[in-house]
C-alpha positions in Angstrom: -46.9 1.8 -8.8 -47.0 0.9 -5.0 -44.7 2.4 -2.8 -43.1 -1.0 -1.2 -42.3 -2.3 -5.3 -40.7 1.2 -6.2 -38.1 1.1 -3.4 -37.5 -2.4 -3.7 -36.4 -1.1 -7.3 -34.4 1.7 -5.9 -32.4 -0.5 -3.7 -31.6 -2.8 -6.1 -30.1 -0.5 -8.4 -28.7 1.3 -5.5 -27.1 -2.2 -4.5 -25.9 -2.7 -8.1 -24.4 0.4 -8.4 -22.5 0.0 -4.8 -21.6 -3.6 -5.5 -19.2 -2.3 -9.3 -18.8 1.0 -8.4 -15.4 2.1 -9.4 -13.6 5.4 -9.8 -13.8 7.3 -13.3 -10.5 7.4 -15.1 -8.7 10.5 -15.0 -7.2 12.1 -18.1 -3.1 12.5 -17.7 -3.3 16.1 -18.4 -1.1 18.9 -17.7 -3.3 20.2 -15.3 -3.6 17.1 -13.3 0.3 17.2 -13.4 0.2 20.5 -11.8 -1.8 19.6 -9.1 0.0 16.9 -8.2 3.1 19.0 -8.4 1.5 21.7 -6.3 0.3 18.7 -3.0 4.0 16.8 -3.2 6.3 17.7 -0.4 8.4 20.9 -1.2 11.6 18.8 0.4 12.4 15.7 1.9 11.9 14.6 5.4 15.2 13.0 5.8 18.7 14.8 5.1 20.0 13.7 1.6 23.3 14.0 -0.3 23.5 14.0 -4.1 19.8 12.9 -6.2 19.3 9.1 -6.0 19.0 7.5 -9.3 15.3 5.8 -9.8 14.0 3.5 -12.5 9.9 3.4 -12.8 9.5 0.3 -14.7 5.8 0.1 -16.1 5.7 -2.9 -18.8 2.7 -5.3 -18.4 1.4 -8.1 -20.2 -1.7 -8.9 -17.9 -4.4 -6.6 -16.7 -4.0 -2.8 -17.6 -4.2 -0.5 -14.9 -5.1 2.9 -16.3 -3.7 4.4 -13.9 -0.1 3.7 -14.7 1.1 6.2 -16.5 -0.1 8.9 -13.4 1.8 6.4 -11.4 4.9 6.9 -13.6 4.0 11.0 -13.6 3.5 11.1 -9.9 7.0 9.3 -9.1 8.8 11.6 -11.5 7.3 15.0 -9.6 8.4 13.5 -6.6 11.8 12.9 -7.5 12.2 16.6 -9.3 10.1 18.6 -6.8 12.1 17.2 -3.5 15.2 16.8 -5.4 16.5 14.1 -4.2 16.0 11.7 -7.1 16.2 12.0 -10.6 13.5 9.6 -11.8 13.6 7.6 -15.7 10.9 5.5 -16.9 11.1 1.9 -19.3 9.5 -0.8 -20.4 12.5 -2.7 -21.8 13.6 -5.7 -20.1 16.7 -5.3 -20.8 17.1 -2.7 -17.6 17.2 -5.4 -16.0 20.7 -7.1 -17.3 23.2 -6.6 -14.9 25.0 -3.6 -16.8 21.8 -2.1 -16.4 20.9 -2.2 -12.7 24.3 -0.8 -11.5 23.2 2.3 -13.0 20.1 2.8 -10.7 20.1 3.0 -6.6 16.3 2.2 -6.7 13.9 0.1 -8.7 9.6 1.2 -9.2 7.5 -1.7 -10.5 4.4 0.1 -12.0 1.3 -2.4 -11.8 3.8 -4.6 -13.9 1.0 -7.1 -14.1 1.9 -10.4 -16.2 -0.5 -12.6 -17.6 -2.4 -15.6 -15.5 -1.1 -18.7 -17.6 2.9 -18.3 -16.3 2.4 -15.3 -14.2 5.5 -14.3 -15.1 6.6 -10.8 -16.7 9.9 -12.0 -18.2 8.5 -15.1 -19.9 5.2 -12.9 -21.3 7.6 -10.8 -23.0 10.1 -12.7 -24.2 7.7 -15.1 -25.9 6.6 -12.6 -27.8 9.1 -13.8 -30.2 7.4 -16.4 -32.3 10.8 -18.1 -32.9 12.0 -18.3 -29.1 12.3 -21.9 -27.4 10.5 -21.8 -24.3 13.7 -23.8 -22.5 15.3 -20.4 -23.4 13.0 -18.7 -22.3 12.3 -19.3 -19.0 16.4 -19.6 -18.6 17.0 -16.0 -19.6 13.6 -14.8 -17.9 15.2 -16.9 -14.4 18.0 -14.8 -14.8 16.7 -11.4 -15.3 14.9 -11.9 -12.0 17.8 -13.6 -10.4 19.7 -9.8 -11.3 16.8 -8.0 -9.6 16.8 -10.3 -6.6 20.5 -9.6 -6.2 20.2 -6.2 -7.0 18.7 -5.8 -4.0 20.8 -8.0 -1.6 24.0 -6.3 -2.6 22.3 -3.0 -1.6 19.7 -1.6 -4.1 15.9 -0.1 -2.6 13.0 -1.8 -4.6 9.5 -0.1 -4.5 6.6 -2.4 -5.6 3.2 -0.7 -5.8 -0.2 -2.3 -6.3 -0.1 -4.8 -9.0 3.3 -4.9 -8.9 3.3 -7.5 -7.4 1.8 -10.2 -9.6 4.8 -9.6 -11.8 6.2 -12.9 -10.7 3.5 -14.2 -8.8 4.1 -17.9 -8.5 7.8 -17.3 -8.1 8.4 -18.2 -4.3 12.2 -16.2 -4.7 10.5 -13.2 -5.8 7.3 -13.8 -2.8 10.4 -14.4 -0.3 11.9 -10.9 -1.5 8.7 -9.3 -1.4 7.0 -10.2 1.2 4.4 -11.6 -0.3 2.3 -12.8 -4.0 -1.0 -11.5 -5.0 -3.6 -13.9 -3.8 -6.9 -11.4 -4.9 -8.8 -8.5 -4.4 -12.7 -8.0 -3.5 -14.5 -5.4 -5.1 -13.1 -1.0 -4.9 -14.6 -0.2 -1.6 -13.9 2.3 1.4 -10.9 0.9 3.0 -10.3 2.3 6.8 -6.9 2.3 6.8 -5.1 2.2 10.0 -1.2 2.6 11.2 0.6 -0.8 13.3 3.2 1.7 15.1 2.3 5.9 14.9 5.5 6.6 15.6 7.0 4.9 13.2 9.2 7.2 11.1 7.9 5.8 7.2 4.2 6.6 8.3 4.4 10.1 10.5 2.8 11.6 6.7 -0.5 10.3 8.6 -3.1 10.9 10.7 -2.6 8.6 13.8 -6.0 7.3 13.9 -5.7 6.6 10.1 -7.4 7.4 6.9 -10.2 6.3 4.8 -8.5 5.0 1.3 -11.3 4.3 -1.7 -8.9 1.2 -3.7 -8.9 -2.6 -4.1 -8.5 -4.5 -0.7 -5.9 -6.9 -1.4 -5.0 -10.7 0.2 -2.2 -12.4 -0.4 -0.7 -15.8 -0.5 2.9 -17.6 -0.3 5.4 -16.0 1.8 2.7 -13.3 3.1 1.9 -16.4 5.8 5.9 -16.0 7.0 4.8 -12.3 7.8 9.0 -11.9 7.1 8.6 -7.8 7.1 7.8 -4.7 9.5 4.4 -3.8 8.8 3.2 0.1 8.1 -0.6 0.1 7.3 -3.0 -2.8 7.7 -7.2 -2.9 7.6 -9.7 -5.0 9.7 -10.6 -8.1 7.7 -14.1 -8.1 8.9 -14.6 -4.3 7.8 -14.2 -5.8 4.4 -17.1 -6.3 1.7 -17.2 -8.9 -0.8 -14.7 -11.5 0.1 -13.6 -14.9 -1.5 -16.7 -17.3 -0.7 -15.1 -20.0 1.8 -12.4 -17.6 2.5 -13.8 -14.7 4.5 -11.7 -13.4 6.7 -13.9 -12.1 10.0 -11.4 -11.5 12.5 -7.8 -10.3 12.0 -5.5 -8.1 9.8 -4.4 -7.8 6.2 -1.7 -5.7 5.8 -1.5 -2.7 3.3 2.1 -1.3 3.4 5.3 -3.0 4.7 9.0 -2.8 4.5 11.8 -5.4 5.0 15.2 -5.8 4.5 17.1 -8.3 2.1 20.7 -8.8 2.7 21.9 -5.1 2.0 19.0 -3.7 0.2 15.7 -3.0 1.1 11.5 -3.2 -0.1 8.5 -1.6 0.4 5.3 -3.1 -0.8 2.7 -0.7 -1.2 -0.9 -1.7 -2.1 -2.1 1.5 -2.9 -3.2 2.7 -5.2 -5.8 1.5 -8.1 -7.0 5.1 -9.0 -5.2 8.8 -9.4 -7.4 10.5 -7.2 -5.2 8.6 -4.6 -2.4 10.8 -5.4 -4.3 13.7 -4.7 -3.8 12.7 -1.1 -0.8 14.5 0.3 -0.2 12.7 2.9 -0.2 9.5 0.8 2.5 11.2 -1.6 4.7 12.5 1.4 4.8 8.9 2.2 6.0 7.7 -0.9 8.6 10.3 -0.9 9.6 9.1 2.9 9.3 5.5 1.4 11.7 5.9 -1.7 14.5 8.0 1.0 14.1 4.4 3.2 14.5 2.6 0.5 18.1 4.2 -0.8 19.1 4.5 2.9 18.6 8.2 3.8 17.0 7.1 6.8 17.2 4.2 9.5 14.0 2.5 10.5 13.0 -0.3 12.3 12.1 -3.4 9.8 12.8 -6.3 11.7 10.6 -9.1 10.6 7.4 -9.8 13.0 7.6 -13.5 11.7 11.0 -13.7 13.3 
């Protein structure tokens, strides 16, 4: 075989392996729970009273991220490790009635990822029944949202990570409170992820130049345009591989992590993480833990709005 046809062979393979290249799912083991355990922070930054009360909800309808269920793990070591939250898990719908929400000071959606047709968690679920009327349906699914949006304005922290945020995705209440709805995501590459403001308390976890994250680059749509929130962590659109034919971004930002208040309550939006080995990062899990405290009000930062 000549030379010239044998690499052309290599580099296609090569290419096709680059091009789907993904992580290797990671058994939930107790081992991996130990290791987790042994890189979270030993206390939290930020001085803290009595353990915050955290719900990780994790149902979804749509696309399965296996790496929910670490995501659920890694929340709860957080919580018992610093002490300063006691972390429950549920993927009931009902925690989301009013009697239900008073209970919690903070809210985790787990890659709650609904389904394309309605993009809408609530409505997935509750049609499940066979017998439901969809009028009723998409009143009481209106109103279970309407609780969480309130939840928040009348003081409660809400954490949305990764696919989270598809769980009401053509919802423009639910984009306002967020931030932002999932628009889509090019292929897992090497993100370069960089910090807006170094000294901002939420990212001091960090190196200042940044860090190289292996995930899902994500782009979003609706209120993501109003850029209403205090951005953390953003990439360089043109570093990015693989995006949206007639929609390539070549000059710019995309932001990765942001906060923002909503009338007494506050958000953080965090895009990663796809995979497990992310957690395995400790300066990504010290800023989770530094994210949850700003969430519940342990600490004051700065999230005034760059869109205002």
């Amino acid at each position: 075989m000549k030379k010239s046809i044998f690499y052309g062979i290599v580099f296609l393979l090569s290419a096709q392996f680059s091009f789907g290249q993904s992580m290797s799912e990671v058994e939930l083991t107790d081992a991996w729970k130990d290791k987790i355990y042994s890189l979270a922070p030993e206390k939290p930054t930020f001085p803290t009273s009595k353990p915050k009360k955290v719900l990780v909800f994790s149902l979804h309808t749509g696309f399965v991220h296996w790496v929910n269920p670490h995501t659920e793990e890694m929340f709860k070591i957080l919580g018992q490790k610093s002490g300063a939250f006691e972390v429950t898990s549920s993927t009931d719908i009902d925690m989301f009635e009013k009697s239900n929400l008073k209970n919690y000071d903070l809210i985790v959606l787990n890659n709650t990822n609904s389904k394309p047709e309605y993009r809408n968690l609530f409505v997935d679920k509750l049609s499940e029944d066979q017998h439901s009327d969809s009028v009723a349906v998409w009143k009481k699914a209106g109103e279970l949202e309407n609780n969480l949006i309130n939840f928040v304005k009348k003081g409660g922290g809400l954490f949305v990570i990764h696919g989270g945020n598809t769980t009401f995705n053509n919802s423009q209440e639910f984009s306002e409170l967020l931030g932002g709805s999932f628009d889509y995501h090019p292929k897992q590459q090497d993100i370069k992820v960089r910090l807006v403001d170094p000294n901002h308390p939420l990212v001091q976890a960090f190196p200042k130049d940044g860090f190289v994250h292996f995930d899902e680059p994500y782009f979003y749509k609706n209120a993501y345009e109003n850029l209403d929130f205090k951005p953390l962590l953003y990439f360089n659109n043109a570093e990015i591989e693989g995006q949206r034919k007639e929609k390539e971004l070549k000059d710019g930002v995309t932001y990765v992590a942001w906060i923002r208040k909503e009338g007494k309550g506050r958000v953080l939006y965090s895009s990663p993480s796809h995979n497990a080995q992310s957690f395995e990062n400790a300066d990504l899990l010290q800023f989770f833990l530094d994210g949850m405290q700003y969430l519940v009000g342990d600490v004051k930062a700065d999230d005034k709005s760059i869109g205002k």
